[in-house]
C-alpha positions as CSV (number, residue, x, y, z in Angstrom):
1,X,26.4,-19.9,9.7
2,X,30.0,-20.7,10.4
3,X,31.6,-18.7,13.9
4,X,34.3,-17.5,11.0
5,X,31.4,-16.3,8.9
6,X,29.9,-14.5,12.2
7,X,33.2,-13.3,12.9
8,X,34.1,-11.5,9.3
9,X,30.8,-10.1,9.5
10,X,31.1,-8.3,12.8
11,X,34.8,-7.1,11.8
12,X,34.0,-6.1,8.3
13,X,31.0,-3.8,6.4
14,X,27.8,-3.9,7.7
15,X,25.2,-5.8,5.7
16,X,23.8,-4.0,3.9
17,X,19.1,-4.1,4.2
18,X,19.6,-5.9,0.4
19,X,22.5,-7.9,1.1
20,X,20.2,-9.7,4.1
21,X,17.1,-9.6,1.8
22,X,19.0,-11.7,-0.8
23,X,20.6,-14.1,1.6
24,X,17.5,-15.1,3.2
25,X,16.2,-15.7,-0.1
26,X,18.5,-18.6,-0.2
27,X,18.9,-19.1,-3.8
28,X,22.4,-19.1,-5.5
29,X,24.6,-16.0,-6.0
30,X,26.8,-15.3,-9.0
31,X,29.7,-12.7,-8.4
32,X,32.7,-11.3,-10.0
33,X,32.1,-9.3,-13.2
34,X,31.3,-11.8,-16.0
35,X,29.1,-14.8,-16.1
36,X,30.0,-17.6,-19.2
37,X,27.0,-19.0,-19.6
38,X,23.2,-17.7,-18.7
39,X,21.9,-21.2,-19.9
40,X,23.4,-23.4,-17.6
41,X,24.3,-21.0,-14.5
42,X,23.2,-22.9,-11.6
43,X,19.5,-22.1,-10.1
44,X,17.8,-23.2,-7.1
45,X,14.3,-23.7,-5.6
46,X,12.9,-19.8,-5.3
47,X,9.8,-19.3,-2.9
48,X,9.4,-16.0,-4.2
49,X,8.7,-17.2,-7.2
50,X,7.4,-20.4,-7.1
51,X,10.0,-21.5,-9.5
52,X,14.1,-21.8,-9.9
53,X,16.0,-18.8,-10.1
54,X,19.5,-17.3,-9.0
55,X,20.8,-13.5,-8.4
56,X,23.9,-12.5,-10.9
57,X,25.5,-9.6,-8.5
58,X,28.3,-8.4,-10.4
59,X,30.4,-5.5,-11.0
60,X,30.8,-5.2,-6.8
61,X,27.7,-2.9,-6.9
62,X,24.4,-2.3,-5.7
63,X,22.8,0.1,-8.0
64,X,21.0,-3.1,-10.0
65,X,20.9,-6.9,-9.9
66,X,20.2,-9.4,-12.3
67,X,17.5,-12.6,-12.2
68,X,17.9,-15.6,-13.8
69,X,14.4,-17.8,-13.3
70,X,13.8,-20.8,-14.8
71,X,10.3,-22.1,-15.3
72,X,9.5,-25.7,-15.5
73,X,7.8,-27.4,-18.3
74,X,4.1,-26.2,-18.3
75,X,4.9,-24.3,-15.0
76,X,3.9,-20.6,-13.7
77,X,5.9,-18.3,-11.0
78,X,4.4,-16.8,-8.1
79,X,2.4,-13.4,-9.0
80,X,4.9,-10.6,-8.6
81,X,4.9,-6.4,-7.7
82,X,7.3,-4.6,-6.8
83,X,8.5,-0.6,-6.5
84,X,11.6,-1.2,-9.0
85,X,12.1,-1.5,-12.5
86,X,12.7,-4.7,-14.3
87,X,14.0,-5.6,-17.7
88,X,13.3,-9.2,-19.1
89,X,15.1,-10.9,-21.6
90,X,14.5,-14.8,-22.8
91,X,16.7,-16.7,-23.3
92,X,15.1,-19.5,-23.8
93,X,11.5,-21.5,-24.1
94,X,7.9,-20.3,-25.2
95,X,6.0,-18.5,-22.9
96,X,3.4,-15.5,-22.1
97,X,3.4,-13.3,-19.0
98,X,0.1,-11.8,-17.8
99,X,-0.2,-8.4,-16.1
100,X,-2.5,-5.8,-14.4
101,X,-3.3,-3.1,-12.1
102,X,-4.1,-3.3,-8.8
103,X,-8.0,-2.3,-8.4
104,X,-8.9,-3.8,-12.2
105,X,-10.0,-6.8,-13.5
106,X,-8.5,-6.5,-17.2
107,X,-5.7,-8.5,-17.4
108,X,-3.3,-8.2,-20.7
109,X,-1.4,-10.7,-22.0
110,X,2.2,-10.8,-23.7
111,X,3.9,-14.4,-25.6
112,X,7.2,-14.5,-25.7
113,X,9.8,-17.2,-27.2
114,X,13.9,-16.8,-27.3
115,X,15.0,-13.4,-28.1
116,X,12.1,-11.4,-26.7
117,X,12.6,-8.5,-24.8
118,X,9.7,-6.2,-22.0
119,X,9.4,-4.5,-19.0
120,X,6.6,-5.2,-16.7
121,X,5.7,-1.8,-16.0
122,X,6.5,-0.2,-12.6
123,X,4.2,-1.7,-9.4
124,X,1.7,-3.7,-11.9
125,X,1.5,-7.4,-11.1
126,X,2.2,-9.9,-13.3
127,X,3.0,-13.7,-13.4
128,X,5.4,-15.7,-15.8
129,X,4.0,-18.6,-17.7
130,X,6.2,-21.6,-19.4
131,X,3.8,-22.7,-22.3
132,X,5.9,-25.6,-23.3
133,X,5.0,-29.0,-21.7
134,X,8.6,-30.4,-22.2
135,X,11.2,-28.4,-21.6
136,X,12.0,-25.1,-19.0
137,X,12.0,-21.8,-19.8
138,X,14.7,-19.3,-18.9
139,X,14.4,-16.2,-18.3
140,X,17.3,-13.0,-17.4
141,X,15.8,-9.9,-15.3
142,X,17.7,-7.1,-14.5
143,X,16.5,-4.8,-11.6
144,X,17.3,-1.8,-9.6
145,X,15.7,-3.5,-6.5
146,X,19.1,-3.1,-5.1
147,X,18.8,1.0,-4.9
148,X,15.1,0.5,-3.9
149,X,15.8,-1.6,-0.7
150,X,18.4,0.0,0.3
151,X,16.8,3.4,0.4
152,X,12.9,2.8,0.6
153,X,12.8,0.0,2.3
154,X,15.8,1.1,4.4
155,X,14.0,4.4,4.7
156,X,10.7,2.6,6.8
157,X,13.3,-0.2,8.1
158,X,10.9,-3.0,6.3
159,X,11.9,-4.7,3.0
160,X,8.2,-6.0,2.2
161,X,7.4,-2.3,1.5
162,X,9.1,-2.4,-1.6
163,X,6.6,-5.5,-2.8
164,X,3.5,-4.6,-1.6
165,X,3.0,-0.8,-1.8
166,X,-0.7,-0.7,-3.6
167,X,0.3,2.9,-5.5
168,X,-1.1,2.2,-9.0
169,X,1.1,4.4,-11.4
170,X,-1.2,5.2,-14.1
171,X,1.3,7.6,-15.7
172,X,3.4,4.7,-16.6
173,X,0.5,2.4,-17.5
174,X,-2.9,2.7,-17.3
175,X,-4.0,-0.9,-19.2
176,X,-4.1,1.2,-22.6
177,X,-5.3,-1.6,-25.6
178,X,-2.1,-1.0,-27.8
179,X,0.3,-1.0,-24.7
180,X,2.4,-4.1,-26.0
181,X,1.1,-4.8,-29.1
182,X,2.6,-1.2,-30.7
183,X,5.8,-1.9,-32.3
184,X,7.0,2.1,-30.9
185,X,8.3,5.0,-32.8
186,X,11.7,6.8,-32.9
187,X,12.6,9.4,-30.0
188,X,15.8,10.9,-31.7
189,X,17.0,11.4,-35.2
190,X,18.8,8.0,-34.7
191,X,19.7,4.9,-31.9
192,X,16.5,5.9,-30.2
193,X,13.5,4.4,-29.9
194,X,10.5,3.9,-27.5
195,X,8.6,1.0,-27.2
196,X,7.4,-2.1,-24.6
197,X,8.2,-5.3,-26.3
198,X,10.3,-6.4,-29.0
199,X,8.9,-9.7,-30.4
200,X,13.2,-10.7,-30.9
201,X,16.3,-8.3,-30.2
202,X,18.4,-10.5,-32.6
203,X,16.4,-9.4,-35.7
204,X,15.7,-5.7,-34.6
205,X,16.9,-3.4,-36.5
206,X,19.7,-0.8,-35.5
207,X,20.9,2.7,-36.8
208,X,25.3,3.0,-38.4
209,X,27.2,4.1,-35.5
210,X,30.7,4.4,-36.8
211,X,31.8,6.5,-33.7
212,X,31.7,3.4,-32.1
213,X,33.7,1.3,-34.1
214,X,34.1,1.2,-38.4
215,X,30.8,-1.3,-39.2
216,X,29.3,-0.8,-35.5
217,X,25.4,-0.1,-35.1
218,X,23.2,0.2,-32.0
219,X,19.9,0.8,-31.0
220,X,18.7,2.8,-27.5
221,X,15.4,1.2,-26.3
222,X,13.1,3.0,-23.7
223,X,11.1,0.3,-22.3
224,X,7.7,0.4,-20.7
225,X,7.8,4.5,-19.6
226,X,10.7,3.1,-16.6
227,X,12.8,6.1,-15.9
228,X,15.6,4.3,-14.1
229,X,16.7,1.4,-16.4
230,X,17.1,1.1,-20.0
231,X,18.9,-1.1,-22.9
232,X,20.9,-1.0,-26.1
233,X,21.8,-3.5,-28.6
234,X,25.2,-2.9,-30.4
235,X,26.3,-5.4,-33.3
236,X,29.7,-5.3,-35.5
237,X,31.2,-7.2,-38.4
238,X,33.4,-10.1,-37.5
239,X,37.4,-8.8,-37.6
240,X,36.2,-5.7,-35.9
241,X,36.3,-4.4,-32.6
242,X,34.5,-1.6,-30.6
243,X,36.6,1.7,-29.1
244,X,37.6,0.9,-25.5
245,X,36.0,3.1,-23.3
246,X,34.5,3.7,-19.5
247,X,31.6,4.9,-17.9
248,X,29.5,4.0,-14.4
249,X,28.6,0.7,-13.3
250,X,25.3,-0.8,-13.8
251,X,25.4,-2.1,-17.7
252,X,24.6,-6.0,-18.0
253,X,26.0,-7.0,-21.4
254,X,24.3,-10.1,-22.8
255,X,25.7,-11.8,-25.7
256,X,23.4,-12.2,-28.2
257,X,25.1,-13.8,-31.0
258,X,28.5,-14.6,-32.2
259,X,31.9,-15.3,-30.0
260,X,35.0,-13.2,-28.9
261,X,36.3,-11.8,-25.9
262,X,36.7,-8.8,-24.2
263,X,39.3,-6.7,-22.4
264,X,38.6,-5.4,-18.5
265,X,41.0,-2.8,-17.3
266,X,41.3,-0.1,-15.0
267,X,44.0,2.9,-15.9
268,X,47.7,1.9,-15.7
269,X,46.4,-2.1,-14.4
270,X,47.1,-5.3,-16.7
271,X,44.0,-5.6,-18.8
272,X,42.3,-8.8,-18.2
273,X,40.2,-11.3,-21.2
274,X,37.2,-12.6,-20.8
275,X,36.0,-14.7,-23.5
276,X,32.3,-15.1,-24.4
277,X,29.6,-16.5,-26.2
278,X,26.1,-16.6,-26.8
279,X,24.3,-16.4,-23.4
280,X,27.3,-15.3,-21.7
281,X,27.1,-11.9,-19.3
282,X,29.8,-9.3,-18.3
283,X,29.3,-5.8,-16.3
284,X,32.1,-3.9,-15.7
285,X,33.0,-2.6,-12.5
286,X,32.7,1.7,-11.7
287,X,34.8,3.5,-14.5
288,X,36.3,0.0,-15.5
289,X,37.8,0.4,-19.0
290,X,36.9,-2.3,-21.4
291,X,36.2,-3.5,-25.1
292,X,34.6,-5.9,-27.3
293,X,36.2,-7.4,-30.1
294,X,34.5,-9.8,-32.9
295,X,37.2,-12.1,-33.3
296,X,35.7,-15.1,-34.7
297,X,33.4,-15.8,-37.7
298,X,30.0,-14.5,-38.1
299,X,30.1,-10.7,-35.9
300,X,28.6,-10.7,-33.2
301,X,25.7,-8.9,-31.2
302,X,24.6,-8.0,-27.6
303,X,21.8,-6.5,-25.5
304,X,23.0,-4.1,-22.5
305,X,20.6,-3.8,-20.0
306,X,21.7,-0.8,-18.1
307,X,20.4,2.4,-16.3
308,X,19.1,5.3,-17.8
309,X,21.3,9.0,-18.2
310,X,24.7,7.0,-18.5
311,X,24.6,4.2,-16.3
312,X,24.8,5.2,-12.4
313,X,27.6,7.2,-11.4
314,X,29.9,8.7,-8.9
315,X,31.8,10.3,-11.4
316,X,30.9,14.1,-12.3
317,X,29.1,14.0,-15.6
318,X,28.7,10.0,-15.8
319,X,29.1,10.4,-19.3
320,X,31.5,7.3,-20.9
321,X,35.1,8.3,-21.8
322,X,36.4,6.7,-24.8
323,X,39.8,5.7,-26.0
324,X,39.6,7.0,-29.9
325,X,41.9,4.7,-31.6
326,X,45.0,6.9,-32.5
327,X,45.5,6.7,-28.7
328,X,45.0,3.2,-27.7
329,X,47.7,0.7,-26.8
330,X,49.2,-0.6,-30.3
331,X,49.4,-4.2,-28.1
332,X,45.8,-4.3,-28.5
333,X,45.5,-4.4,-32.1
334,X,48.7,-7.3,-31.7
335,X,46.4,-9.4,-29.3
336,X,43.3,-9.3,-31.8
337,X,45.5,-10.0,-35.1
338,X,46.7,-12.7,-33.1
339,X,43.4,-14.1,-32.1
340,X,41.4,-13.5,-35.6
341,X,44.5,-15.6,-37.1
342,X,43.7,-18.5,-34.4
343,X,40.1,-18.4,-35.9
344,X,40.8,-18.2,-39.3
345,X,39.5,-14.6,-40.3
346,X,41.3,-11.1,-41.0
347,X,41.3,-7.7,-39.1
348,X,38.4,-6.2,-41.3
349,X,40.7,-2.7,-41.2
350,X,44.5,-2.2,-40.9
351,X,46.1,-1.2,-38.1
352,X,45.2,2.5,-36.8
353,X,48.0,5.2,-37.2
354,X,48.5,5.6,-33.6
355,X,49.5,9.6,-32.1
356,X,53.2,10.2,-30.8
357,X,53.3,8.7,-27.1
């Protein structure tokens, strides 16, 4: 460590018990608030895990964190455990994951390829396999183990707590035959539905949610019994955008399919524009306005992986507040006539009849 690096760290925050935990992990770190490509993102070797893998810290929090592991051809990880939640999405390579409970000898067993979508549940072990011999898989986790070290592990002053407490919580799973072989049921009259593995999120089906946006739908998935992290998946027709709108930090959005960009902005700031792709990530920052627009060819989809309630929160309800779009900026609508032109496509509504200002 550098005397300068010494030296801002004496003079400026403390570090925090997960900030050290992730430095002496000694894989790469990937800050700011958007990431452009998951595929390519640099990894490094990973004791933990046997493997290659990197942290995506972004939004300036520490409510979650996000994974990426790559496993070589034919390779395993290290068995993991651990007292937070984790979401896992792949995003690329053929592969199964085996888990179990501490004190039994039944193991189960779930393949995965691109697209699929689980959540080891909470404290079970389980270990990654790559089931192709000639090329890595990739894999994105998102976590709360951010909010877990900091508080339980800071609470007994000893990070391995928080990976190898034996609890065995039965009430989330307790080995049951069907546990990720039942495709799950629906929750709510609509954009809810429970289950613990989705064989491919690009093909799932999702519920009309015009509220969002003319042509928007979405899904709400409860994955795995967690009860601090969650996901959606929201698609919408290309020449279409969704209502700009804010909420608390925590919410990985993954691109799924299709390209376009979207605008970052906090109230009365210059809005900043981040363009995207498939594989590319974004989290805004706490009660960061922003919006998606499909601006290219084809619509586009995306996975949010994302806390449970509405995201974590200082504000007082946590509930998102949306820009309806008789109030939004008319320079908006300018800015994505412009760029739908560049690609070749038209605004699939006219502009909106905006309120006196």
């Amino acid at each position: 460590m550098t005397q300068e690096a010494v030296g801002e760290r004496r003079n400026g925050p403390k570090e925090t018990l997960y900030q050290r935990w992730q430095r002496e992990e000694g894989i790469p770190i990937h800050r700011g608030s958007w990431v452009t490509d998951l595929y390519q993102v640099e990894v490094g070797p990973w004791t933990r895990l046997g493997q290659k893998g990197a942290f995506v810290n972004l939004a300036e929090q520490e409510h979650d964190d996000a994974w990426v592991i790559e496993i070589a051809p034919g390779g395993e990880t290290a068995v993991q455990h651990h007292l937070f939640e984790s979401l896992v999405y792949v995003l690329d390579g053929r592969g199964a994951t085996t888990i179990w409970q501490a004190g039994s000898d039944r193991k189960q067993t779930v393949e995965w390829q691109r697209g699929s979508a689980f959540s080891p549940p909470l404290n079970c072990y389980y270990q990654h396999f790559n089931l192709d011999g000639q090329k890595p898989a990739r894999v994105f986790a998102v976590t709360h183990a951010p909010t877990m070290i900091n508080t339980v592990g800071a609470a007994v002053n000893n990070v391995d707590f928080v990976f190898s407490n034996p609890y065995v919580f039965t009430d989330r799973y307790n080995l049951q035959d069907d546990f990720f072989t039942n495709p799950g049921y629906r929750i709510a009259p609509r954009i809810e539905w429970k289950t613990n593995y989705i064989a491919d999120v690009r093909t799932f089906q999702l519920d009309d949610k015009p509220e969002r946006g003319e042509g928007s739908s979405n899904m709400h998935l409860h994955l795995s019994n967690n009860s601090r992290l969650m996901a959606h998946i929201s698609e919408w027709p290309e020449g279409s955008y969704l209502k700009g709108h804010r909420h608390g930090v925590g919410a990985h959005v993954v691109i799924l399919d299709g390209e376009g960009y979207s605008l970052l902005w906090f109230e009365g700031d210059e809005r900043k524009k981040v363009n995207w792709k498939d594989g590319s990530v974004l989290s805004p920052k706490e009660w960061e306005y922003h919006q998606h627009f499909a601006s290219a060819p084809g619509g586009v989809r995306y996975l949010a992986f994302r806390f449970q309630g509405f995201y974590a929160s200082g504000r007082s309800s946590g509930m998102p507040d949306q820009i309806e779009s008789e109030n939004e900026d008319p320079k908006i609508y300018d800015q994505f006539e412009a760029e739908c032109a560049r690609n070749g496509i038209k605004p699939r509504y006219p502009r909106p009849s905006y309120a006196r200002r």
